[in-house]
C-alpha positions as CSV (number, residue, x, y, z in Angstrom):
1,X,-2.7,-19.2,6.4
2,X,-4.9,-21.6,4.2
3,X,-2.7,-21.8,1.1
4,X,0.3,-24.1,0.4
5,X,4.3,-22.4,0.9
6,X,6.0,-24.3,-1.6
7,X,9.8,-24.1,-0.7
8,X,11.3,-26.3,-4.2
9,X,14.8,-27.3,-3.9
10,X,16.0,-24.2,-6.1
11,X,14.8,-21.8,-3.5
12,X,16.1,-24.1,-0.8
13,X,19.5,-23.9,-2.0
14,X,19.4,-20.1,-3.4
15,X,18.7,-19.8,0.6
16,X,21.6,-22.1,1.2
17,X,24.5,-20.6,-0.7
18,X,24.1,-17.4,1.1
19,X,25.9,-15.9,4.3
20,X,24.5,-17.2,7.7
21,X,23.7,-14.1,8.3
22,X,21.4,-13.2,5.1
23,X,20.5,-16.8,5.2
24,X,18.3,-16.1,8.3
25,X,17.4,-12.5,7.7
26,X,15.5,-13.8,4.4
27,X,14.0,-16.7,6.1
28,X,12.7,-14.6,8.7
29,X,11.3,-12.0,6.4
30,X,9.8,-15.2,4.7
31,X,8.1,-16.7,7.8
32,X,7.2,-13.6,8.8
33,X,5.4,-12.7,5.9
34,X,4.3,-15.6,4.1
35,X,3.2,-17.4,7.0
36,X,2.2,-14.6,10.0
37,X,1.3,-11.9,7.7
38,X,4.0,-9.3,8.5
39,X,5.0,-6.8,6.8
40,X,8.6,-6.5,5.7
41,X,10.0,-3.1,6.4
42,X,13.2,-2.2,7.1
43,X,14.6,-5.4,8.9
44,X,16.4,-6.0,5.5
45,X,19.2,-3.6,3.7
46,X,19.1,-3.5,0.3
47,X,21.2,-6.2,-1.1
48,X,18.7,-8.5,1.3
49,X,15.5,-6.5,0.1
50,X,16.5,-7.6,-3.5
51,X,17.7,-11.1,-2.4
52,X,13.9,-11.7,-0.7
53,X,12.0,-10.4,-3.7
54,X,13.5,-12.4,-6.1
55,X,12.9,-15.8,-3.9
56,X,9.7,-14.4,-2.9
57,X,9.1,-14.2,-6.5
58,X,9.9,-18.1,-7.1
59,X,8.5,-19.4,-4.0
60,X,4.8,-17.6,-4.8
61,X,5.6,-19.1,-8.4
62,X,6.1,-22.5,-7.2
63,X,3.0,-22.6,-4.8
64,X,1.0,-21.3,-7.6
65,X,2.0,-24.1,-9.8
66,X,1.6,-26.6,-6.8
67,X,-1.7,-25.2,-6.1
68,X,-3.1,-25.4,-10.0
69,X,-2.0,-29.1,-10.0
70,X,-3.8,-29.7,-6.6
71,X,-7.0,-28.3,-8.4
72,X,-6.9,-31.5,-11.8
């Protein structure tokens, strides 16, 4: 991994108001992914499967914004 994770306080606390339990299934489908390359199959159902994409979504957002401002 040679590119920034940008975890902003938004996602943090999207991550935080959920369940315990979906609070580590998507931070495990996150580490696993972002950070070790995994791929994401079917350790999520699909009310998790939605949940990850959308903070996937923000977190690649935010590391591309953090990234771009790195590169002024």
């Amino acid at each position: 991994m040679n590119t920034p994770i940008v975890l902003s306080k938004n996602v943090l606390n999207t991550i935080k108001s959920l369940p315990h339990r979906q609070q580590l299934a998507i931070v495990s489908a996150i580490a696993g992914e972002m950070i070790f390359g995994a791929v994401v199959g079917n350790e999520l159902n699909e009310e998790e499967r939605r949940l990850y994409e959308v903070i996937k979504t923000d977190i690649c957002r935010d590391s591309k914004s953090y990234i771009s401002r790195l590169a002024v």
